[in-house]
C-alpha positions, 0 to 999 in steps of 0.5 A: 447441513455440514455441507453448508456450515463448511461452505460458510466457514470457508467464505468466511476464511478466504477473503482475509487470506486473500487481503494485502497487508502494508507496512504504514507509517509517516514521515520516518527518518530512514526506510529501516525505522519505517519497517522496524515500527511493525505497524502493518495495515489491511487494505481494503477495496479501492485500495489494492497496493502498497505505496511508499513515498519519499520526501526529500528537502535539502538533506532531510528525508521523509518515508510515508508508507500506506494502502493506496488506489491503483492510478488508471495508468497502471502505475503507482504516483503521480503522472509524469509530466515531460519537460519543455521543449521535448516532444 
């Protein structure tokens, strides 16, 4: 009997040591305010990595932060596309 009640306990503890933890927020002035907010979030399968994304218009910018979902390239963001004329 104690040998399962330790085998339960440790089930149970394991996969929230495992569990990556993100730094969330949207739309920050700069990435420190982002960070300083201290707003972090489990992610939970699909979500498997940390994103942040960047949006610039003129002089402004914008910093989001989430869990999001490996893309099939491996890679995190959009896919590239190549430019015109190049092969």
């Amino acid at each position: 009997m104690k040998m399962l009640l330790s085998f339960v306990l440790l089930s149970v503890l394991v996969p929230s040591g495992l569990s990556l933890s993100c730094c969330v927020c949207n739309s920050a002035p700069t990435n420190e305010d982002c960070n300083g907010s201290n707003t972090t979030q489990i992610c939970l399968a699909p979500l498997e990595i940390c994103m942040t994304v960047v949006d610039i218009a003129g002089t402004k910018k914008a910093i989001s932060k989430s869990c999001a979902r490996r893309p099939a390239t491996g890679r995190p963001g959009p896919p590239r596309s190549t430019p015109t004329g190049t092969p």
